[in-house]
C-alpha positions as CSV (number, residue, x, y, z in Angstrom):
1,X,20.9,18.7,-7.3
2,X,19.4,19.1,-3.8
3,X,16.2,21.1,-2.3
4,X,14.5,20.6,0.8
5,X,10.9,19.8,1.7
6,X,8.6,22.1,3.4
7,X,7.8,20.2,7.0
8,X,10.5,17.8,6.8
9,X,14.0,19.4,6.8
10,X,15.7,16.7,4.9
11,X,17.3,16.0,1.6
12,X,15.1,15.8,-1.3
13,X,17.4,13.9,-4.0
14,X,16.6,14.9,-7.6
15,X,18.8,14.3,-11.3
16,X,19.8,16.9,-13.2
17,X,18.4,15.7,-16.3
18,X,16.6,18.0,-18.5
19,X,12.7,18.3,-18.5
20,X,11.0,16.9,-20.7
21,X,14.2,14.2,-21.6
22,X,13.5,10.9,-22.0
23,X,15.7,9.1,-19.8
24,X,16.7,5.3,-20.4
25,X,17.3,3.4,-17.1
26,X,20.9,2.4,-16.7
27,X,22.2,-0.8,-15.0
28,X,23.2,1.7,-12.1
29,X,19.8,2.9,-12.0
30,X,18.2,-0.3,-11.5
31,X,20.7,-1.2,-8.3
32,X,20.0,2.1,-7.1
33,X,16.3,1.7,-7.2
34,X,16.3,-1.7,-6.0
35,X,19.3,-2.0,-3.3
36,X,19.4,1.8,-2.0
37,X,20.9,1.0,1.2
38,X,23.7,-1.0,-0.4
39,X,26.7,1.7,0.1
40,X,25.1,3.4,3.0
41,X,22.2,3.7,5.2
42,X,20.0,6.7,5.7
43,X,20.8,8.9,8.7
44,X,19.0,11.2,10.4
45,X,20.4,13.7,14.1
46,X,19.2,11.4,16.8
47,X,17.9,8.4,14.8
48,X,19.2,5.1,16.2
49,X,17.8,1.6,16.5
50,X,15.8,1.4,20.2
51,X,15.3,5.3,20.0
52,X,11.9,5.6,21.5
53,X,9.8,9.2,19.9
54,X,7.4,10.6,22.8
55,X,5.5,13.8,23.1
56,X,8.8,14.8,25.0
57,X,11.0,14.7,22.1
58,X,8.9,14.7,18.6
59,X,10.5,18.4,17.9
60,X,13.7,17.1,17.7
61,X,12.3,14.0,15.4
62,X,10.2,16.0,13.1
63,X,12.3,16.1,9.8
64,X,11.8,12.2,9.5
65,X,8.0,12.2,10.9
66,X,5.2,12.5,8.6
67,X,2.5,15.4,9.7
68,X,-0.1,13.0,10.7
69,X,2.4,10.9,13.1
70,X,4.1,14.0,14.2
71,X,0.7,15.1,15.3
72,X,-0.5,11.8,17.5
73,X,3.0,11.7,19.1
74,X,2.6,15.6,20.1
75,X,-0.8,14.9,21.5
76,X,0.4,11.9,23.2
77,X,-1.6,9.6,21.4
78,X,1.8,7.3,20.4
79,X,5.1,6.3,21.2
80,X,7.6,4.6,18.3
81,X,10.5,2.8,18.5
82,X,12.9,3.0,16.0
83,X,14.7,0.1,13.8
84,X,17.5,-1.1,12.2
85,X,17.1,0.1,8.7
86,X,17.1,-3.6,6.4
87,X,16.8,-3.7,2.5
88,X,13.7,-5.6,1.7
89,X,15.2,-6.8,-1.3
90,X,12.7,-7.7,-4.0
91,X,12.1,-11.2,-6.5
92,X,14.8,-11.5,-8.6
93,X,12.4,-12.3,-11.4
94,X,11.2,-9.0,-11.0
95,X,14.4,-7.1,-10.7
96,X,15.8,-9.3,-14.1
97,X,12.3,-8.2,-15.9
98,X,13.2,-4.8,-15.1
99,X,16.3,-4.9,-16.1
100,X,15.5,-6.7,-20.1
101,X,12.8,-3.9,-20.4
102,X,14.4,-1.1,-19.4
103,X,13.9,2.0,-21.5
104,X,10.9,0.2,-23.3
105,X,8.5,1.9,-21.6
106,X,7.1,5.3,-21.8
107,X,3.9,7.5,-20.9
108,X,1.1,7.9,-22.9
109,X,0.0,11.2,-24.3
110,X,-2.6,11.0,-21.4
111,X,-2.8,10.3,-17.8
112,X,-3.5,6.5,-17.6
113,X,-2.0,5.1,-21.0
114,X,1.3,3.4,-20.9
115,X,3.3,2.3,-24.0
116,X,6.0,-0.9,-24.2
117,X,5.5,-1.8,-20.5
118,X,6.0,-5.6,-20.7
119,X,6.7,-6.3,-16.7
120,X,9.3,-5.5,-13.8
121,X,9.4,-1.8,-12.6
122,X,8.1,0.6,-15.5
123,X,10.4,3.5,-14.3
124,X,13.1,2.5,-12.2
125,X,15.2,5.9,-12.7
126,X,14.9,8.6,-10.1
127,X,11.8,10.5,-10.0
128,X,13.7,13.8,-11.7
129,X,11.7,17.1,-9.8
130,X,11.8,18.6,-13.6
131,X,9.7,16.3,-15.0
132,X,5.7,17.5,-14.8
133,X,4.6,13.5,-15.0
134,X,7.2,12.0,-12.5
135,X,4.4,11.5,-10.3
136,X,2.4,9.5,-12.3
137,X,5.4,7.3,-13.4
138,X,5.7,6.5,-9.5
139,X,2.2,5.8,-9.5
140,X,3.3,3.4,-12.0
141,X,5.8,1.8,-10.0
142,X,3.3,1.5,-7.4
143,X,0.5,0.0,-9.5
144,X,3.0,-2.6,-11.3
145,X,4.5,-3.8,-7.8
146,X,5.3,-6.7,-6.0
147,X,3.5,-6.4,-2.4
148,X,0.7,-8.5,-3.6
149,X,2.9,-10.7,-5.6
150,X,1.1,-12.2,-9.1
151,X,-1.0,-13.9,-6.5
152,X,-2.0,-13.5,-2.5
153,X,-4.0,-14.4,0.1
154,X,-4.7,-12.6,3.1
155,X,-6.5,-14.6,5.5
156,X,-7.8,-14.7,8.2
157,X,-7.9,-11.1,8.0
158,X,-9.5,-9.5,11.3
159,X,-10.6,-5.8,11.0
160,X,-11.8,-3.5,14.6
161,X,-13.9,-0.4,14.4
162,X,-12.8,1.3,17.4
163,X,-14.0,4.8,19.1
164,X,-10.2,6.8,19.6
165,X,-11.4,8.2,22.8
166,X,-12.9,5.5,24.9
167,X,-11.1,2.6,23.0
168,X,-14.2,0.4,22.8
169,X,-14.7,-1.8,19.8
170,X,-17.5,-1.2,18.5
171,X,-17.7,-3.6,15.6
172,X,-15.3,-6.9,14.6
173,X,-15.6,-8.4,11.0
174,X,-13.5,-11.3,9.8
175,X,-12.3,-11.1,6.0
176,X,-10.8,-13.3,3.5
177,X,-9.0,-10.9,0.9
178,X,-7.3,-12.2,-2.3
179,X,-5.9,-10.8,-5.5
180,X,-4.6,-12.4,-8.9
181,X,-2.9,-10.7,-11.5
182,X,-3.3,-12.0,-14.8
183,X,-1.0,-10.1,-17.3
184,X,2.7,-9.3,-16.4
185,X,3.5,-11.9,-14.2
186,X,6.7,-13.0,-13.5
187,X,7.6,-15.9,-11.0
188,X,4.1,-17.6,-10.4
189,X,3.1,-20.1,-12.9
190,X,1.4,-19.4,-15.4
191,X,3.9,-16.8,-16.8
192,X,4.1,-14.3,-18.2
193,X,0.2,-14.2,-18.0
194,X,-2.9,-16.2,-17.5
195,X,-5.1,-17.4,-20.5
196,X,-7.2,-17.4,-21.5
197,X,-8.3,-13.8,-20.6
198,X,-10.7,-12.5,-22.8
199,X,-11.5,-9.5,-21.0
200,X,-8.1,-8.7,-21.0
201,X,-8.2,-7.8,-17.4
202,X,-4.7,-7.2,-15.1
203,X,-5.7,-7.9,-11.8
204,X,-9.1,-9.0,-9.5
205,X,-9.5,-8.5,-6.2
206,X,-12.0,-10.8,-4.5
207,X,-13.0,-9.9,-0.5
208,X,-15.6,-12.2,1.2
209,X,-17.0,-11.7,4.8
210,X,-16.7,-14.9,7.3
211,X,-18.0,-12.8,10.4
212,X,-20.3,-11.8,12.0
213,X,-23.6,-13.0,11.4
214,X,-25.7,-9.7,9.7
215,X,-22.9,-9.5,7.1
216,X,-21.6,-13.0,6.9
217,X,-20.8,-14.0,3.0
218,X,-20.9,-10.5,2.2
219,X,-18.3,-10.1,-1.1
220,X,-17.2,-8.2,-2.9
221,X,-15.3,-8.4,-6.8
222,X,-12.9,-5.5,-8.3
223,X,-11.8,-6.8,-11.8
224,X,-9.5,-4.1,-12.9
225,X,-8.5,-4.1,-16.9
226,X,-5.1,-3.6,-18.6
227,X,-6.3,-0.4,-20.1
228,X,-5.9,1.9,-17.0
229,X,-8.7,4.2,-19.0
230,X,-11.6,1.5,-18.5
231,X,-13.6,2.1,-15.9
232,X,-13.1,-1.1,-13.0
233,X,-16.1,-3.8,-12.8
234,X,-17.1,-3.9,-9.2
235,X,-19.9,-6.3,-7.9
236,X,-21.2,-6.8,-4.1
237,X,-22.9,-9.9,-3.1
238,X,-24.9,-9.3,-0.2
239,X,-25.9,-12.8,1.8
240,X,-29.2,-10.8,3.0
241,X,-30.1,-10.1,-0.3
242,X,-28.7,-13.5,-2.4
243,X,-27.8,-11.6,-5.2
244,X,-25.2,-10.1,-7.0
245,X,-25.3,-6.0,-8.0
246,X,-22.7,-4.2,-10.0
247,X,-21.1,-1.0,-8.0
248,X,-21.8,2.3,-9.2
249,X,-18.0,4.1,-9.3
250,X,-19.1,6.8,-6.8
251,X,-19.5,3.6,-4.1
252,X,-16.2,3.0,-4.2
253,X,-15.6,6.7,-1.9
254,X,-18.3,5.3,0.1
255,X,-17.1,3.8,3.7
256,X,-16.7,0.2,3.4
257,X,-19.2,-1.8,5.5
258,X,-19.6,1.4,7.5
259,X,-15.5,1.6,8.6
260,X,-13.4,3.9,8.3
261,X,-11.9,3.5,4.5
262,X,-13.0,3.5,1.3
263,X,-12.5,0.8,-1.3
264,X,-10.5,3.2,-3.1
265,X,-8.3,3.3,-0.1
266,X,-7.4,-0.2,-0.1
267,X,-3.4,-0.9,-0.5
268,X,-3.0,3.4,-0.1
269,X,-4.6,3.7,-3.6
270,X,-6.9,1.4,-5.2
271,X,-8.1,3.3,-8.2
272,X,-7.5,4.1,-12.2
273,X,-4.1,6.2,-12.1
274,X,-6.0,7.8,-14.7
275,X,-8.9,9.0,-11.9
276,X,-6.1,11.5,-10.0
277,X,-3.6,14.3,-10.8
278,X,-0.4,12.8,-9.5
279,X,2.6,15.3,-8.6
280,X,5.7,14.1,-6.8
281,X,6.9,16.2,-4.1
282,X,10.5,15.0,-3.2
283,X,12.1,12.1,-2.2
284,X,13.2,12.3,2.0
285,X,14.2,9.9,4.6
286,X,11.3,9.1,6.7
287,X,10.4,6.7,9.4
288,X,8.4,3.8,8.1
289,X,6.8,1.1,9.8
290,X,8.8,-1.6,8.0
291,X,9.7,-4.7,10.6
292,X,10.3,-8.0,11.0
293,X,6.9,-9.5,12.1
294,X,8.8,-12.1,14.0
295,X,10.2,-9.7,16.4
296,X,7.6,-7.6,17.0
297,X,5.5,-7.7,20.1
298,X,2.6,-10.4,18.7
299,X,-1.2,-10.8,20.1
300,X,-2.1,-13.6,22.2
301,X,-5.9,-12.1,21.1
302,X,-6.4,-14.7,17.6
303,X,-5.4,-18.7,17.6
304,X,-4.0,-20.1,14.2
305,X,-3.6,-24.2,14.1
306,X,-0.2,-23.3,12.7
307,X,0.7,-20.7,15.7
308,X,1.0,-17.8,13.9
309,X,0.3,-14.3,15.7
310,X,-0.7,-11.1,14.2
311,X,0.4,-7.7,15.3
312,X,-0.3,-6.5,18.3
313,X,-1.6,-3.1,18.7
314,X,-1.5,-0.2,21.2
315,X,-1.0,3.9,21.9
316,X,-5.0,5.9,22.1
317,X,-7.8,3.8,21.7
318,X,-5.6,1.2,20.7
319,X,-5.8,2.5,17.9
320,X,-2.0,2.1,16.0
321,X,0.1,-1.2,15.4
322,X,3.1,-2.2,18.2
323,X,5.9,-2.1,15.3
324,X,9.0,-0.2,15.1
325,X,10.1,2.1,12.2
326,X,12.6,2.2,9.7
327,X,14.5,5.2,8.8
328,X,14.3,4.4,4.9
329,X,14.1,6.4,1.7
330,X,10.8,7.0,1.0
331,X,9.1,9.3,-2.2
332,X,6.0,11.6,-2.0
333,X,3.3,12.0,-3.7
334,X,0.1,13.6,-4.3
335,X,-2.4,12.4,-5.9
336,X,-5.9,14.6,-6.2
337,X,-9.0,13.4,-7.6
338,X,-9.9,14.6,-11.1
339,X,-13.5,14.6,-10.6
340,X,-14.6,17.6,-8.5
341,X,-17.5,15.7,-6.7
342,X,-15.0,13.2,-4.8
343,X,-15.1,13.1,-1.5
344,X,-11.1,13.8,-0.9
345,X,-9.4,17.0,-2.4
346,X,-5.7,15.2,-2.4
347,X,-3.9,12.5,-0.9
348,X,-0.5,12.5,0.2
349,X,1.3,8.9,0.0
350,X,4.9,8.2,1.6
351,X,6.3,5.4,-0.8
352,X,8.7,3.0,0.1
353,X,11.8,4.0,-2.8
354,X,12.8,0.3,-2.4
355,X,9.5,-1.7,-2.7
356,X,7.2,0.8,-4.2
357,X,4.2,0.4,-1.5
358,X,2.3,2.9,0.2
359,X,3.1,2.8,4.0
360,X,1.5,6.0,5.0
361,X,-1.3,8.2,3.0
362,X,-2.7,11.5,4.3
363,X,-6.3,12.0,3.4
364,X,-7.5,15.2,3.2
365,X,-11.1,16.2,2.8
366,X,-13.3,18.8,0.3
367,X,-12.3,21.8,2.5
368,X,-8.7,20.6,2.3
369,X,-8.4,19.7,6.3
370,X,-6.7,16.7,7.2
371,X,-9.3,13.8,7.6
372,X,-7.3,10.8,7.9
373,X,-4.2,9.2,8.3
374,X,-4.0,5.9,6.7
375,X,-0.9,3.9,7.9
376,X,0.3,0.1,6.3
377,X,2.8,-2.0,7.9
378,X,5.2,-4.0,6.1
379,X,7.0,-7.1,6.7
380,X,10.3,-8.8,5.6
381,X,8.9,-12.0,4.1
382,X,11.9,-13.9,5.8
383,X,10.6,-13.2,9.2
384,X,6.9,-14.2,8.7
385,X,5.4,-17.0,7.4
386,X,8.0,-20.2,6.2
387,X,5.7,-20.1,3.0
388,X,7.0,-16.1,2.6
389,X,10.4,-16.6,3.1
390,X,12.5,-15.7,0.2
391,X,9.9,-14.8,-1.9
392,X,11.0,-10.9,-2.4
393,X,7.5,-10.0,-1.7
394,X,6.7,-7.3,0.7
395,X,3.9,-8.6,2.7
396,X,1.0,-6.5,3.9
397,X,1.0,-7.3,7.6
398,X,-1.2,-4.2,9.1
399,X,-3.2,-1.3,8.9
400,X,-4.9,1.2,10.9
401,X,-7.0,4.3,9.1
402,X,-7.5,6.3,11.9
403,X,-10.2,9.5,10.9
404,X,-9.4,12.7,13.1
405,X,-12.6,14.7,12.4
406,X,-14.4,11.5,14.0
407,X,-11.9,10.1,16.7
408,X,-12.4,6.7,15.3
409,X,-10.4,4.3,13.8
410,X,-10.9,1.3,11.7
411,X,-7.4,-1.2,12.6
412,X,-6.5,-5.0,10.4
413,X,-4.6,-7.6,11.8
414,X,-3.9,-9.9,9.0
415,X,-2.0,-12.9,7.7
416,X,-0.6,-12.5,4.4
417,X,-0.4,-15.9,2.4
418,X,1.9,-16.7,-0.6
419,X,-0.3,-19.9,-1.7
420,X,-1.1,-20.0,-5.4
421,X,-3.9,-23.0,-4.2
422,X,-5.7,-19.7,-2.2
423,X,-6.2,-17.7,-5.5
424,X,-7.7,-20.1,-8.3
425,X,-9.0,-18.3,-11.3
426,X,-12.1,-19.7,-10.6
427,X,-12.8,-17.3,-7.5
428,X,-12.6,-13.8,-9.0
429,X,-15.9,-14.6,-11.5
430,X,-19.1,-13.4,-10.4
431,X,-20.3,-17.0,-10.9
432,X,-17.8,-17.7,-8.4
433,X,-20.1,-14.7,-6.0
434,X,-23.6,-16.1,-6.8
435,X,-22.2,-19.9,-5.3
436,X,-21.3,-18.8,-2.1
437,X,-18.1,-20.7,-2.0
């Protein structure tokens, strides 16, 4: 069965399964889901490696363009390059955990609960357009990933706050981000899970500020619990203050450190699945800024002892990463806040069908007006770091959010680490916050 989206002009694919069937991932499903581009690659009318996407051309490219990229290469704001299309192929822990629980797994009577998910991909069928909660089961998918691995560092981790029009940095902070999962895990010792774990959390994230000087040892703790319908525990340690305060949930839609995102923003969508309304809108191909980080054009700007580069970046205020894009299959979502006081009315989030990451999320404000355009790049692991290679992660590799109402962007260069002695246990305590280490 086929329909098309609105705005993009390409093949939404769907199954004809009835609504409301439970439907029991097949082997076939789970090679589909993982290897799409095994039989074929996407195609798209004029979509070639080395194809470069001006304001020249973008009509003739706007099927496979997202609204908020369509709209920076009409203005002239950006140029992309397109690439080959390459399957990011994922653990093979992962993909065998996937396939030993399929069809164990099922939605909750609510938005939030999950039932028999033990680890892999919860729903590795495709998203069927008849089914009223196939959104949330991709935001499943998404949540139980493997971009951040059961364990990853990302540092150093440099971050710009940059003014669009003039292109002068107005702020640069340097981060050391790292998160742990401790339930589901299933190629990093300990597995399947870390004990003890009396909290019974899933995941931490831990982010600490190394500069500059007015916010240096500025951190912050997200400990995020197996039951998706408890709210997080979020802590900021403030160096200025020495001492440790618990974040209120309405923080976490506040601008971080005064950039351009939100911790809710972080990784396209860091909040309770249970927090939104998720509806899946189709399934298209659409270009992607998925790369090899090794061929891309690399700053001279940051020296690493091990001479590693990050991304370079470029177009209007410098505001968007020098990377090409994949044509790849990619499914949308929307997701739009429950609570009527947030700050956003929806967000619309490109995901990778392959990898399940977020690579590009329009935010859209109260009024419903596009606000900003939040876009992730995404790394093979075999052309980054030797410690990467042949993981079957997807590494995180860089970010711009870029705010339209404001003509400001907020832009990470970053080097993703697979380097279980970067994300002891020990660091994602508050105990851990109130040292300083």
């Amino acid at each position: 069965m086929t329909r098309h989206i609105a705005g993009h002009g390409v093949i939404v694919v769907a199954l004809a399964c009835a609504a409301g069937t439970p439907h029991a991932a097949t082997e076939a499903d789970i090679e589909k889901s993982f290897f799409p581009y095994m039989h074929a690659l996407p195609t798209a009318p004029g979509v070639a490696p080395g194809t470069v996407i001006n304001q020249g051309n973008v009509a003739n490219f706007e099927g496979v363009l997202d609204p908020g990229m369509q709209r920076y290469i009409r203005e002239g704001a950006v140029e992309i390059t397109v690439g080959a299309t390459t399957s990011f192929d994922t653990n093979k822990s992962y993909v065998d955990a996937t396939k030993v629980n399929a069809g164990k797994v099922k939605l909750g009577a609510k938005p939030g609960e999950l039932v028999g998910y033990v680890a892999g991909r919860p729903f590795p069928e495709e998203p069927d357009a008849k089914d009223p909660r196939a959104g949330e089961k991709l935001a499943w998918n998404n949540r139980y990933g493997m971009n951040a691995y059961d364990g990853l560092a990302i540092s150093p981790f440099y971050w710009k706050y940059i003014n669009m029009d003039s292109g002068k940095v107005e702020r640069n902070i340097l981060f050391g981000f790292h998160f742990l999962r401790y339930t589901h895990r299933v190629s990093q010792a300990p597995v399947p899970e870390i004990t003890p774990n009396p909290s019974k959390l899933y995941r931490a994230t831990y982010v600490k500020v190394y500069e500059p000087q007015d916010v240096k040892n500025t951190q912050l703790l997200i400990q995020r619990y197996e039951d998706d319908t408890k709210l997080d525990d979020a802590y900021l340690y403030l160096g200025f203050q020495r001492r440790v305060r618990r974040l209120s949930t309405g923080q976490t839609t506040d601008a971080f450190l005064g950039s351009d995102i939100m911790i809710e923003d972080f990784e396209g969508y860091n909040g309770r699945i249970s927090d939104m309304n998720w509806k899946y809108q189709g399934t298209a191909n659409i270009l992607m800024p998925f790369y090899n980080h090794n061929d891309m054009k690399l700053s001279d700007e940051y020296k690493e002892p091990d001479g590693y580069k990050y991304v370079a970046f470029g177009g209007k205020g410098g505001c968007f990463p020098s990377v090409t894009w994949q044509l790849r299959k990619v499914h949308i979502l929307e997701s739009s806040p429950i609570d009527t006081n947030h700050p956003v009315s929806r967000r619309v989030h490109y995901m990778d069908a392959q990898t399940s990451v977020i690579s590009m999320s329009l935010v859209h404000d109260r009024k419903g007006d596009l606000w900003k355009t939040y876009v992730v790049g995404w790394t093979h692991p075999d052309f980054h770091l030797a410690k990467n290679k042949g993981s079957g992660i997807t590494p995180f590799d860089a970010f711009t959010m870029i705010d339209i109402q404001a003509k400001h962007c907020t832009t990470g260069q970053l080097k993703a680490q697979l380097d279980a002695q970067m994300v002891p246990v020990s660091l994602f305590n508050v105990q851990n916050m109130r040292g300083g280490n």
